[in-house]
C-alpha positions as a printed NumPy array, in Angstrom:
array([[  0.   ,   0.   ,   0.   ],
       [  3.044,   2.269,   0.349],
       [  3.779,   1.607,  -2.509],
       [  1.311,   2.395,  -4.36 ],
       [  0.824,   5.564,  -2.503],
       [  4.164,   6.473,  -4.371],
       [  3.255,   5.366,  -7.521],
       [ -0.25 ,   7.6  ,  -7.036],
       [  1.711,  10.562,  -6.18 ],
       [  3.979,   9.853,  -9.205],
       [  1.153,   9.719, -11.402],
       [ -0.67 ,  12.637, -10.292],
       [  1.89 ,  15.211, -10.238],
       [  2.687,  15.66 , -13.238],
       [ -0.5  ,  16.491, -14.597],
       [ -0.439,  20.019, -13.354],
       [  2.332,  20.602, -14.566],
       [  1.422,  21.013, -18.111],
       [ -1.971,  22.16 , -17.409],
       [ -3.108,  24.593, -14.609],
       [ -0.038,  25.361, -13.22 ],
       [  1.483,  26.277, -16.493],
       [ -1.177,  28.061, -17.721],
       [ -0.727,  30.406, -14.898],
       [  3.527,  30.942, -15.791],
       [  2.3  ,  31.419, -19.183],
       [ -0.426,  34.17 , -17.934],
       [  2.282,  36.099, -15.54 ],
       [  4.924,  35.721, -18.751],
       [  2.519,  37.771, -20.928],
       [  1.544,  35.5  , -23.46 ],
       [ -2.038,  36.082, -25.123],
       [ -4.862,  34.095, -24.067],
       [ -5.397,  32.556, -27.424],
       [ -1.697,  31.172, -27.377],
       [ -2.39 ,  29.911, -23.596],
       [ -5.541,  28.547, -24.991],
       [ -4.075,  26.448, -27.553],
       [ -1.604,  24.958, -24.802],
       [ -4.441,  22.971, -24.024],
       [ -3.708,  20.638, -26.607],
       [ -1.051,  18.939, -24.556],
       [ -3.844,  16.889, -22.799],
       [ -4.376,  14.896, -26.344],
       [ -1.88 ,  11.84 , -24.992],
       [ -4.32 ,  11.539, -21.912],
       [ -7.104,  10.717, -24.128],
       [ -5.474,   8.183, -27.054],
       [ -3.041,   6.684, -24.585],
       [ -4.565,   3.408, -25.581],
       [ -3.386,   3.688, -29.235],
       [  0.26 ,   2.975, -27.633],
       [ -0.585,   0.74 , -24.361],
       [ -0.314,  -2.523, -26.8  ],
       [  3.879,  -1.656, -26.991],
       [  3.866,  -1.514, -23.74 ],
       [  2.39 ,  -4.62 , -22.3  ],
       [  4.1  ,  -6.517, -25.072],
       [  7.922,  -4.906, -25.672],
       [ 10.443,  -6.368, -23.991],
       [ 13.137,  -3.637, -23.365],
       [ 16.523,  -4.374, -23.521],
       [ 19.009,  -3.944, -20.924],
       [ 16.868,  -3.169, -18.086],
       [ 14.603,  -5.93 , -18.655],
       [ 15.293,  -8.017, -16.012],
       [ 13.604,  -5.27 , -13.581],
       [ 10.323,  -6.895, -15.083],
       [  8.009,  -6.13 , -17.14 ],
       [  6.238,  -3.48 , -15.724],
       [  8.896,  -1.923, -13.327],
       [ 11.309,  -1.549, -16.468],
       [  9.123,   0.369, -18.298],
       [  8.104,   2.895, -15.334],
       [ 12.233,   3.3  , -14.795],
       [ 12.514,   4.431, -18.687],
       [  9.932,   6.965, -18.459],
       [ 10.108,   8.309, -15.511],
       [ 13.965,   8.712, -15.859],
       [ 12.906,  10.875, -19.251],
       [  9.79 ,  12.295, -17.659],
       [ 12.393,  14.677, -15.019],
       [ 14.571,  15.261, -17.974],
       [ 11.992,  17.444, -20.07 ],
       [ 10.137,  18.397, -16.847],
       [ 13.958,  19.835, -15.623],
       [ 14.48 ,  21.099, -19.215],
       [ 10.79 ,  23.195, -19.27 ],
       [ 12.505,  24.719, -15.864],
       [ 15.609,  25.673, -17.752],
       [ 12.943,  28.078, -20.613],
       [ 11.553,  31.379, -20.475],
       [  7.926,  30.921, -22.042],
       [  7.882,  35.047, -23.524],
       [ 10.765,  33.912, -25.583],
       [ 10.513,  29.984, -26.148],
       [  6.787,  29.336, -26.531],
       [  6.92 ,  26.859, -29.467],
       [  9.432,  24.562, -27.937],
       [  7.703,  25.003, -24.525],
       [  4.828,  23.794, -26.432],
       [  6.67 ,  20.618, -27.362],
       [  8.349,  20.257, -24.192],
       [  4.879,  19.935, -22.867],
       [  3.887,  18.136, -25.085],
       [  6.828,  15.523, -24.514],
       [  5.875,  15.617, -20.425],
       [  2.703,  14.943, -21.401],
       [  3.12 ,  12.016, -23.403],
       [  5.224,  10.448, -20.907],
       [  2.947,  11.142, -18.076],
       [  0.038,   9.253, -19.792],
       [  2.404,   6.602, -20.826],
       [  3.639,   6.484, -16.817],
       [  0.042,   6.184, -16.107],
       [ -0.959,   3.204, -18.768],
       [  2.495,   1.319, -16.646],
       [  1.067,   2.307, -13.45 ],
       [ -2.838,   1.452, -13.596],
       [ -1.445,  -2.021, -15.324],
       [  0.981,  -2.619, -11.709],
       [ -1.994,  -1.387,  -9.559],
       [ -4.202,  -3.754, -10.741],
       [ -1.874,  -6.918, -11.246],
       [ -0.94 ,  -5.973,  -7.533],
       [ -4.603,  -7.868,  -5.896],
       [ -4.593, -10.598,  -8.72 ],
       [ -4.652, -12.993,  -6.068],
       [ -6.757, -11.154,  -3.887],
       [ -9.327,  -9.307,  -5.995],
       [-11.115,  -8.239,  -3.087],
       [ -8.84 ,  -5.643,  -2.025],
       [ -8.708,  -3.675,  -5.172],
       [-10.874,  -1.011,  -4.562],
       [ -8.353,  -0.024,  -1.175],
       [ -5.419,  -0.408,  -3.27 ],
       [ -7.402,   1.997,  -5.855],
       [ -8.096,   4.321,  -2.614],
       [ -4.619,   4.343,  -1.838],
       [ -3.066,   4.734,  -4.952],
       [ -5.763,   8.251,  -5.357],
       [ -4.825,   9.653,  -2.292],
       [ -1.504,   9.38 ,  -3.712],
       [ -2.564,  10.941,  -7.139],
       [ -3.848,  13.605,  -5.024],
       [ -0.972,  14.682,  -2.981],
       [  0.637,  14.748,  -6.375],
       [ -1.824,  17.601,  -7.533],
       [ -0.87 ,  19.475,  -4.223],
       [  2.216,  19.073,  -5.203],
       [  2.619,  20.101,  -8.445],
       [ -0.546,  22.954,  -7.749],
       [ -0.36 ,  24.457,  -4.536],
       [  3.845,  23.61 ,  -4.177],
       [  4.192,  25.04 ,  -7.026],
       [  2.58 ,  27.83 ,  -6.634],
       [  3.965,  28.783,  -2.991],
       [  7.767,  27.761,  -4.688],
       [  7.042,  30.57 ,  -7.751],
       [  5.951,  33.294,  -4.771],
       [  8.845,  32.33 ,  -3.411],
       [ 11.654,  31.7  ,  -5.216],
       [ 10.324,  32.092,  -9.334],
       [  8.718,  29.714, -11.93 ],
       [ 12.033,  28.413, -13.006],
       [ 13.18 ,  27.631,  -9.467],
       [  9.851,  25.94 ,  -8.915],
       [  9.62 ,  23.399, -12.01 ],
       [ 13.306,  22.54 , -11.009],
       [ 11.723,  21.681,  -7.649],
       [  8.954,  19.742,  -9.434],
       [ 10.88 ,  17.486, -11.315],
       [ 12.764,  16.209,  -8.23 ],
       [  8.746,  14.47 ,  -7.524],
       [  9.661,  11.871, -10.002],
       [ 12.173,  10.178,  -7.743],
       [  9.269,   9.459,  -5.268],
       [  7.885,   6.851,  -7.707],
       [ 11.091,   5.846,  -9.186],
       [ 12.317,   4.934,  -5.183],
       [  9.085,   2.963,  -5.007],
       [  9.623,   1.081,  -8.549],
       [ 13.212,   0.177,  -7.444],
       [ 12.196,  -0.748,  -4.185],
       [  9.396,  -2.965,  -4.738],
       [  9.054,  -6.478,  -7.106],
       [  7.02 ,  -7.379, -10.089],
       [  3.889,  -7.943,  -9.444],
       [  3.189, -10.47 , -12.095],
       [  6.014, -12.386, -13.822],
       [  5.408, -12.372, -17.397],
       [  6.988, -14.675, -20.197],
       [  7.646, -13.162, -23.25 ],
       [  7.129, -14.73 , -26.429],
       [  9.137, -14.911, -29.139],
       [  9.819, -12.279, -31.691],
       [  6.908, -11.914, -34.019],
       [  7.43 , -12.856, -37.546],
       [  5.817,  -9.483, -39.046],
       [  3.907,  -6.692, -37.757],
       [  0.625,  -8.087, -38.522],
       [  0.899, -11.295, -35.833],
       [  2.386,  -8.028, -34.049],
       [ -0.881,  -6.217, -34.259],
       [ -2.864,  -9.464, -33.977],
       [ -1.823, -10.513, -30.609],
       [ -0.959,  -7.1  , -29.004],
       [ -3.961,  -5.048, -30.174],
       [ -6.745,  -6.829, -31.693],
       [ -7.084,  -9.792, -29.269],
       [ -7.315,  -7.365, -26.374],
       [-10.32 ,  -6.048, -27.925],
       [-11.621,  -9.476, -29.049],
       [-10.867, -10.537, -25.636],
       [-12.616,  -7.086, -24.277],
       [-16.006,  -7.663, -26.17 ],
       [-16.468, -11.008, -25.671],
       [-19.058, -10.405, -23.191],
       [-22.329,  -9.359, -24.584],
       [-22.66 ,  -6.532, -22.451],
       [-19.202,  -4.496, -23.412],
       [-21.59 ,  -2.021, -24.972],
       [-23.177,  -0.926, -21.879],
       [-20.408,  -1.042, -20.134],
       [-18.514,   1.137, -22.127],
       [-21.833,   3.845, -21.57 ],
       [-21.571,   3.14 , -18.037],
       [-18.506,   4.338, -17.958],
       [-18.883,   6.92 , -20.302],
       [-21.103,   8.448, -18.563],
       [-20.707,   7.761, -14.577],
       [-18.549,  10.431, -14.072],
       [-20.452,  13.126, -16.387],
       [-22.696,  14.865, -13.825],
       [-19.283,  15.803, -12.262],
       [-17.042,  16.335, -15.242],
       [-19.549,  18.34 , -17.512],
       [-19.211,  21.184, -15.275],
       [-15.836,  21.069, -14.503],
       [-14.628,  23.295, -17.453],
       [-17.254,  26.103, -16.291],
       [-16.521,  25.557, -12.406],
       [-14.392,  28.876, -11.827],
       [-15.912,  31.141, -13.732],
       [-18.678,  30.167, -12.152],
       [-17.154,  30.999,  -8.954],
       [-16.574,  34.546, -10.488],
       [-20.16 ,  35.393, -11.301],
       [-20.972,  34.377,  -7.788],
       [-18.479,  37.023,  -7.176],
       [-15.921,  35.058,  -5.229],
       [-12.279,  36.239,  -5.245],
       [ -9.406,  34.142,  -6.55 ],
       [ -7.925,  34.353,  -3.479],
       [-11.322,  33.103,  -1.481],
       [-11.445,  30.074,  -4.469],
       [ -7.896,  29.215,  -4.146],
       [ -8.164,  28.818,  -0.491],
       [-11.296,  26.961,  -0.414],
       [-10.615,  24.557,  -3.026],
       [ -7.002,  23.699,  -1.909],
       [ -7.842,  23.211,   1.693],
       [-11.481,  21.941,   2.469],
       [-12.025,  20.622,  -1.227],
       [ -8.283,  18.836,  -1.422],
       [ -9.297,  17.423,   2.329],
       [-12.454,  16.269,   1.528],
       [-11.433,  14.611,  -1.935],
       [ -8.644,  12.632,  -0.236],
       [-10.788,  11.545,   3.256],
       [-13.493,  10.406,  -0.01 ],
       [-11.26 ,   8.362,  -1.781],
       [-10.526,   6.621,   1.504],
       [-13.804,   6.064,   2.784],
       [-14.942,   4.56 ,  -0.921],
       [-12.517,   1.837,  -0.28 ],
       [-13.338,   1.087,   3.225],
       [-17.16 ,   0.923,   1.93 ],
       [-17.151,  -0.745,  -0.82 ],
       [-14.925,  -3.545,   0.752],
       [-18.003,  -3.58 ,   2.702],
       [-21.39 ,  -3.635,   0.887],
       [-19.504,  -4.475,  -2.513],
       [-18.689,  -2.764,  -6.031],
       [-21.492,  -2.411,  -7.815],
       [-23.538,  -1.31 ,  -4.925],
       [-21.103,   0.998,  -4.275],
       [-21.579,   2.309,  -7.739],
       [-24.897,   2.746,  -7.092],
       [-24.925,   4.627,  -4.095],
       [-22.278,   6.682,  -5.056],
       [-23.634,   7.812,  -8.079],
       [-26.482,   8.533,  -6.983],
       [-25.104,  10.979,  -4.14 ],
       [-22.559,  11.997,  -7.384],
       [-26.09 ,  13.718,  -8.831],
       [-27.305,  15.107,  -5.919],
       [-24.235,  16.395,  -4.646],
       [-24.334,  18.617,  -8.612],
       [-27.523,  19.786,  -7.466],
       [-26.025,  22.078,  -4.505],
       [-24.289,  24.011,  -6.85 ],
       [-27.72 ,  25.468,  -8.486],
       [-28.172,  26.564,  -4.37 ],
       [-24.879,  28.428,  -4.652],
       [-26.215,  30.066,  -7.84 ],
       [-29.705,  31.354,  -6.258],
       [-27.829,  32.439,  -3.037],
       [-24.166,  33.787,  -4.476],
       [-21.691,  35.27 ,  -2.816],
       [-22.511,  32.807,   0.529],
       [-18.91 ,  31.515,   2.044],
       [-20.232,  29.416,   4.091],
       [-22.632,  27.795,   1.482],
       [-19.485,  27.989,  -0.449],
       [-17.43 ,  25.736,   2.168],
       [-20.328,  23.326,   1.953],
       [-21.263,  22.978,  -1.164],
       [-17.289,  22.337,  -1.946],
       [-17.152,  19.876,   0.606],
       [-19.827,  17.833,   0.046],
       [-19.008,  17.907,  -3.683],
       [-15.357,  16.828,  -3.571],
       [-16.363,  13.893,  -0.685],
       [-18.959,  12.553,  -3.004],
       [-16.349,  12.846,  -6.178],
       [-13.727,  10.8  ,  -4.272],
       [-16.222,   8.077,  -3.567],
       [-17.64 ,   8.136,  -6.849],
       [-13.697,   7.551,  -8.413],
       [-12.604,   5.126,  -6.318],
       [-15.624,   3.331,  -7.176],
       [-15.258,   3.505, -10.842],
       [-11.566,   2.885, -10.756],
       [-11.991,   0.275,  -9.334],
       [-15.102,  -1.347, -11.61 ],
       [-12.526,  -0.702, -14.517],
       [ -9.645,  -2.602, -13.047],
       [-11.946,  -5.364, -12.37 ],
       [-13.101,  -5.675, -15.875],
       [ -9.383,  -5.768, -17.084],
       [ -8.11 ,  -9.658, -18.134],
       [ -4.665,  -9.936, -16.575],
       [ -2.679, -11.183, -20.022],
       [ -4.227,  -7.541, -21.423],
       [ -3.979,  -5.093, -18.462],
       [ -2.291,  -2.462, -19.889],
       [ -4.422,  -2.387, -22.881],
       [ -7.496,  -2.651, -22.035],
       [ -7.414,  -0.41 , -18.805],
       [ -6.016,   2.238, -21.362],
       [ -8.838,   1.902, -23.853],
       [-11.188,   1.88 , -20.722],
       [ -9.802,   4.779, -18.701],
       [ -9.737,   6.603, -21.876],
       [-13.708,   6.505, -22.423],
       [-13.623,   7.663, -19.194],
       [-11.316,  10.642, -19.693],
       [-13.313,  11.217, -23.331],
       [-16.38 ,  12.431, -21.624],
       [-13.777,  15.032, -19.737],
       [-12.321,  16.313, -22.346],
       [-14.157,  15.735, -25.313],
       [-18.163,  16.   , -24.278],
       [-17.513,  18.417, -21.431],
       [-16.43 ,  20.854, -24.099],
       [-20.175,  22.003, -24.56 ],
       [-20.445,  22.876, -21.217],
       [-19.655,  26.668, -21.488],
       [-22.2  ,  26.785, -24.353],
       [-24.757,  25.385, -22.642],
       [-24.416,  27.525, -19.158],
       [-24.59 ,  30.344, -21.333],
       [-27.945,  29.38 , -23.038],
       [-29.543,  28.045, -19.616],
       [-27.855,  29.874, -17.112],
       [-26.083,  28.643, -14.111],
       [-28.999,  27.227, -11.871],
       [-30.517,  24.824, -14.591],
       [-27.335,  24.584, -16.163],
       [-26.283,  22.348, -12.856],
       [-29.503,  20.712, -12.331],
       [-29.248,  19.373, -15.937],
       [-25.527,  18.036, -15.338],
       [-26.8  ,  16.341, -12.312],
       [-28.925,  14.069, -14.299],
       [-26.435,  13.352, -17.143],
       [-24.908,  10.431, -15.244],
       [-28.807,   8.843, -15.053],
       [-28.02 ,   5.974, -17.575],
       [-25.122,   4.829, -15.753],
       [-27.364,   4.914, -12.878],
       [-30.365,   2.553, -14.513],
       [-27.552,  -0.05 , -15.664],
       [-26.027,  -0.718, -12.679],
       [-29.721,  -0.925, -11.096],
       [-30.723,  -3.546, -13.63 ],
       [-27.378,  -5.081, -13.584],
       [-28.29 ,  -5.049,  -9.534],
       [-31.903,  -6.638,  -9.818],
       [-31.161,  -9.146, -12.221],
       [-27.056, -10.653, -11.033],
       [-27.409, -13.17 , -14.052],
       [-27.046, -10.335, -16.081],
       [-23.942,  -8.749, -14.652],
       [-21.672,  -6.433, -15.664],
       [-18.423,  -8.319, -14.834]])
């Protein structure tokens, strides 16, 4: 469990760092908002990691190979993930946008490509005891989310302090959390590797298609792939809109910042927890259930904050309750998708499954500020809170009818 409370933090941090937290040394370089907009590009290789997890489960690198399978492909990217986080430390953004651009590009790529190694070890890690997934998941989030405190709130005291160059120098030093923990601990799963295919197409056969053969096989993969398309939505839709929203309600960035970072952070971590503890409990897809269910009403506060405004203490609440909920409702779903995931295809198909998850965030979401703007903010949340209602009715058929499950 330490370990993967490494691991979590090694995933997490870096996702900040080419997102929020850059945005904002792009902002106080004075670059123009339609050049900081396009930055968010760089998330792209979160979303199609899956197009590159089959090289992963399946290459067998040389040299360092006998770390494992999985622990010799987290030392090769995270030795090159601090080398272009310490090189975007080493840029001025006013006067090296383009190849900051790349470079974040490049810390991207790796991070999601960290991540599709990680999720894989997570999972393999309760093969032989299944039940204890969803803590492992719980552990490995609270990790994630350190990471983001890391790589948000660190960061952002280390600029104050020192500067933004001084800070991402800082940063980069986070990778050697995970790599400690990769050296540290064993493979979880000892994997043979086959021989050398012939040509590219056995290549593609084995390595790509049969984890989707293997995926589909049961007759329900396409409402599985819904439910988890759309589980997460009543929280994610909103996201994008979430501080300007905040704005309107005429909240300072100084009143947001604090609120969000210390009762929100708080709350999302104690959530994750509590998910596992519960769920080991009254089981997953009850868990599911209830959690999703508290996931939509949770949404609905937010149209409260929107009648009543500028209300701190609402505020406190209504942030609170929200990011508890959110960190039951992803451990839960986390953990549903590492249970679906056949162990010979692990990185593969929790790549292709995480991404439908993350497609919904980035891709769907993406209507969000055009649909607050036609509604307004109060029935702009109360329809979010009902867009994660068919993930709701499958799990509570799935429920009343266990010859028809999910798994």
């Amino acid at each position: 469990m330490l370990v993967l409370l490494a691991l979590g933090f090694s995933s997490g941090f870096p996702f900040l760092l080419v997102f929020g937290t850059l945005t904002l040394w792009l902002k106080q370089s004075g670059l123009a908002l339609a050049v900081i907009g396009s930055f968010s590009l760089v998330k792209i290789p979160y979303s199609v990691k899956w197009l590159w997890s089959p090289l992963v489960d399946n290459i067998k690198l040389p040299y360092i190979n006998k770390l494992g399978r999985r622990r010799s492909w987290a030392v090769l990217i995270q030795v090159f993930l601090f080398l272009s986080i310490m090189i975007m430390s080493c840029l001025n953004p006013a006067e090296n946008s383009v190849l900051m651009a790349v470079l974040a590009c490049i810390t991207a790529f790796l991070s999601a490509s960290q991540d599709i190694v990680l999720d894989a070890y997570r999972v393999e890690c309760f093969e032989k005891n299944p039940s204890m997934q969803a803590n492992g998941v719980a552990i490995f989030v609270l990790g994630y989310r350190l990471g983001l405190i890391y790589s948000g709130a660190g960061a952002l005291y280390l600029a104050a302090l020192y500067d933004w160059n001084t800070a991402y120098k800082i940063m980069a030093i986070g990778v050697l959390v995970g790599l400690g923990a990769v050296l540290y601990t064993t493979e979880a799963v000892q994997y043979n590797y086959k021989k050398t295919k012939k040509n590219i197409g056995e290549f593609l056969q084995s390595s790509v298609i049969q984890p989707f053969k293997d995926f589909i096989k049961n007759k329900n993969w396409g409402w599985i792939l819904l439910l988890i398309f759309t589980y997460h939505l009543s929280n994610a839709y909103f996201n994008p809109v979430i501080n300007p929203f905040y704005d309107d309600m005429g909240f300072t960035k100084i009143e947001i910042a604090n609120v969000m970072k210390l009762y929100g952070m708080i709350a999302a971590i104690s959530g994750g927890i509590a998910g596992g503890l519960i769920i080991t409990k009254i089981g997953l897809k009850k868990g599911l259930l209830y959690f999703g269910i508290l996931q939509c009403l949770s949404t609905l506060l937010f149209s409260l904050q929107a009648i009543y405004g500028h209300n701190m203490l609402l505020f406190i609440i209504v942030v609170i309750v929200e990011n508890f909920i959110s960190g039951l409702a992803t451990t839960a779903l986390v953990a549903y998708i590492s249970s679906l995931c056949n162990k010979a295809y692990t990185a593969t198909q929790y790549a292709l499954l995480s991404s439908v998850m993350g497609a919904s965030r980035d891709i769907f979401s993406s209507t969000s500020g055009i649909v607050a703007q036609f509604l307004g903010w109060k029935l702009f949340f109360m329809v979010s809170a009902f867009m994660s209602l068919p993930s709701l009715i499958i799990i509570f058929l799935c429920l009343k009818d266990e010859k028809k499950t999910l798994k």
